[in-house]
N, C-alpha and C positions, 0 to 999 in steps of 0.2 A: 690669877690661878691658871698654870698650863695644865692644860687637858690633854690627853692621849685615847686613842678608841685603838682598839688591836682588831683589822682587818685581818684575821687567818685564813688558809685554806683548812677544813676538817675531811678528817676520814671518818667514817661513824663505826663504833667499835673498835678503836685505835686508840684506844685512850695511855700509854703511854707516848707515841706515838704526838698527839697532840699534846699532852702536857709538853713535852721537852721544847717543841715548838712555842707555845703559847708562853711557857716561862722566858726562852730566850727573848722574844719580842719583847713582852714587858721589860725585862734589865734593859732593851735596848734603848726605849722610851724615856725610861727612867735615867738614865745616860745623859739622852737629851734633855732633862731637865724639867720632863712632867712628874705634876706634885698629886696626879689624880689621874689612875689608868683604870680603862677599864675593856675588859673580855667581852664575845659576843655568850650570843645567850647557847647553852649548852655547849660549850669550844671543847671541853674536855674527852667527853664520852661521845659526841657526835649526836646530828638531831634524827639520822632515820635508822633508829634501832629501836630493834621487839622489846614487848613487855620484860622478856626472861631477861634478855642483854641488860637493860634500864637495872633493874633486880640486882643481877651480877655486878654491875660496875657503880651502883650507887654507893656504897661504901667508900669506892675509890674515889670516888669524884668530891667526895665529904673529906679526904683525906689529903687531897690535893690542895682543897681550903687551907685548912690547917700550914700547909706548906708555904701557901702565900700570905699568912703570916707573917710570919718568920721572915718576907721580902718585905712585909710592908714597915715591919720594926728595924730590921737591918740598916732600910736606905728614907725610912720617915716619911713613907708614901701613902695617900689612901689609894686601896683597891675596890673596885668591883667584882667582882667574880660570881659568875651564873657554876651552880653547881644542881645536882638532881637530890633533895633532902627527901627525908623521911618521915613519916610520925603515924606510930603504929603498924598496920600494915600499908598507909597513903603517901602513894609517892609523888616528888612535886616537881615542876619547873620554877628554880631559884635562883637569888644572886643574893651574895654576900657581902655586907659593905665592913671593910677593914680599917681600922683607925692606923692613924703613925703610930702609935704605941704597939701595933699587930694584936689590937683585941676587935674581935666582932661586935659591929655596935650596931646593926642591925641586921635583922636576914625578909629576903620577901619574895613571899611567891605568887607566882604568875596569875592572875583572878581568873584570865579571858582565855580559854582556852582555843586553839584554833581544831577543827573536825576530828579530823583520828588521833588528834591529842589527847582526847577526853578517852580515849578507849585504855588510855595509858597511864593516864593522870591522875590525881582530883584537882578541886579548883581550889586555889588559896581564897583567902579571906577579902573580901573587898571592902577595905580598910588601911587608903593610902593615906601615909604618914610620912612626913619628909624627916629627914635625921640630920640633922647638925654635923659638921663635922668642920676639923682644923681649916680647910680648906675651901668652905661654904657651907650652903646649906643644900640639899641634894633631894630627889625623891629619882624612885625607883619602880617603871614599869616595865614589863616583857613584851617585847613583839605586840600581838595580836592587841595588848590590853591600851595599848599607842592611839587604837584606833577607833574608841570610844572613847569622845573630849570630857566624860566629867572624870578620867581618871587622872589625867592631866590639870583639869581645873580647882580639882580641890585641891590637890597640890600644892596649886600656886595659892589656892585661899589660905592655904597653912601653913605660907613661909616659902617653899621652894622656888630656890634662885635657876638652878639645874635641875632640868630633867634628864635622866638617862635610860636610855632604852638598847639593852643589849636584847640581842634577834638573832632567830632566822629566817629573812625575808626572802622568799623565793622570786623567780623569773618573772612567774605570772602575772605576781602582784605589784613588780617596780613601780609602776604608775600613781599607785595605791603609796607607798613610801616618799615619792615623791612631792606628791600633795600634801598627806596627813600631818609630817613631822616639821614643817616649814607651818602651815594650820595652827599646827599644838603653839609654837611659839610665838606667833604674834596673839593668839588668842588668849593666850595667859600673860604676853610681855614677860615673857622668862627665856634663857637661852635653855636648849634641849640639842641633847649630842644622840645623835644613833650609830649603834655600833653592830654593824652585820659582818657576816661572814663571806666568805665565797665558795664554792665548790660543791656539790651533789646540788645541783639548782640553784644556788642562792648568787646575788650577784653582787656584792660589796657595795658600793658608792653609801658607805659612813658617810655621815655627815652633821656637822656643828651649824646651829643655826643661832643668831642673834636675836634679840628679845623683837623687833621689829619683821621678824617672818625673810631675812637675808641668810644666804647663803655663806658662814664664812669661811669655811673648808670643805672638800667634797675629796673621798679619797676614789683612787680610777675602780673600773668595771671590771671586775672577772679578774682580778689581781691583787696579789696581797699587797699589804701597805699599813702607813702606822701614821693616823691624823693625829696631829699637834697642832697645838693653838693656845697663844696663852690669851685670856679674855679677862675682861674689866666689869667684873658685876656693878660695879656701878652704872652704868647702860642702861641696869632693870630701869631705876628711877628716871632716866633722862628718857628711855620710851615710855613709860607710862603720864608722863607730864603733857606727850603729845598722843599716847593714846591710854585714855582712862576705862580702859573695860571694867578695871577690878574696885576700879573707885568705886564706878557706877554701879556694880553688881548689888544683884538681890538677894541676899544671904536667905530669904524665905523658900526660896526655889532649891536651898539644900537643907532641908528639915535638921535639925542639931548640928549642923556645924558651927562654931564659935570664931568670930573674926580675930584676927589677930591683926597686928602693927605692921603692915608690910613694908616699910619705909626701912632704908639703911642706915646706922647710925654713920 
């Protein structure tokens, strides 16, 4: 599977602006021959915008989905795409996963909210569920929710070969990104791709890590760039034969979770 993460620069509140940007990159990616792109988290609409802006531009950024679509059926791709959803009057931090067919085969919002998110937000549902797809099998969390390991681990209890964490990881925290998401992967023996942004604080260095907690792409600092990598899920099983976390795991420690066959056919 080639994997693509879209390092952008965003402006926040620029949201055509960003789409035209964030569409190009993708066709680019897509060029080179990834079967599976994916956007940072809010790329669209930008991450440091008011409640009213959020309001205004959420229909747009739902509509941009749609658009990407139409890219994923065009050229047989799955997408990622963090978009701002709705329901009711609760507005959410999301990502949309796209089939090659350009139909939505899942949507997920963000559970963890980071401080003045919540002034903006509400909180999705915390109920991680990986989705199948042409390409693998895939789960989906946001930024902040990265960095609490049972969001990750059940994950991997229920299938997930990929995890993907589209973000905005700011300055502060690089330290924090740098441990957690190399963490996430050898502790589940899954590969996990993160895909950040750069610009109003955030400091890029995406990166794909292998099931064993390696490093196998790091895109540069404070500059946009477009990781690719094609990777060999078969891997899961060759690291878990030398390290058995999830053999060993205590399924009682997740009250109703139901095991599944983690093995590749």
């Amino acid at each position: 599977m080639k994997v693509a993460g879209i390092q952008m620069e965003l402006v926040s509140g620029q949201l055509d602006r960003n789409k035209v940007k964030g569409q190009k990159l993708v066709l680019k990616a897509i060029r080179k021959g990834a079967q599976l792109v994916v956007l940072p988290e809010l790329w669209s609409s930008g991450y440091h915008v008011n409640k009213p802006t959020i309001i205004k531009l959420q229909q747009k950024t739902k509509e941009i989905v749609e658009e990407f679509c139409e890219i994923a059926r065009k050229y047989g791709v799955v997408l990622v795409v963090p978009f701002i959803d709705k329901e009711v009057e609760q507005l959410y931090i999301a990502a949309a996963v796209i089939e090659t067919n350009g139909e939505i085969v899942h949507v997920y919002r963000k559970s963890f909210l980071w401080h003045h998110e919540q002034q903006k937000f509400a909180f999705g549902e915390r109920d991680y569920v990986p989705v199948q797809t042409t390409v693998g099998k895939i789960g989906i969390v946001i930024c902040y929710d990265i960095e609490f390991p049972e969001t990750s681990r059940i994950l991997a209890l229920r299938g997930a070969e990929l995890i993907i964490i589209p973000s905005y990881w700011s300055l502060q925290s690089e330290k924090r990104w740098d441990i957690q998401l190399p963490a996430r992967a050898v502790d589940n023996t899954v590969f996990v791709l993160g895909v950040n942004s750069i610009g109003e604080k955030s400091f890029g260095k995406s990166k794909l890590i292998n099931p064993k907690g390696a490093i196998l792409y790091e895109c540069s600092r404070l500059k946009e760039d477009i990781l690719l990598y094609d990777i060999d899920l078969n891997q899961i099983q060759a690291a878990r034969a030398k390290i058995p976390y999830l053999r060993d795991f205590d399924y009682s420690l997740v009250p109703g979770l139901v095991p599944v066959d983690l093995s590749r056919e």
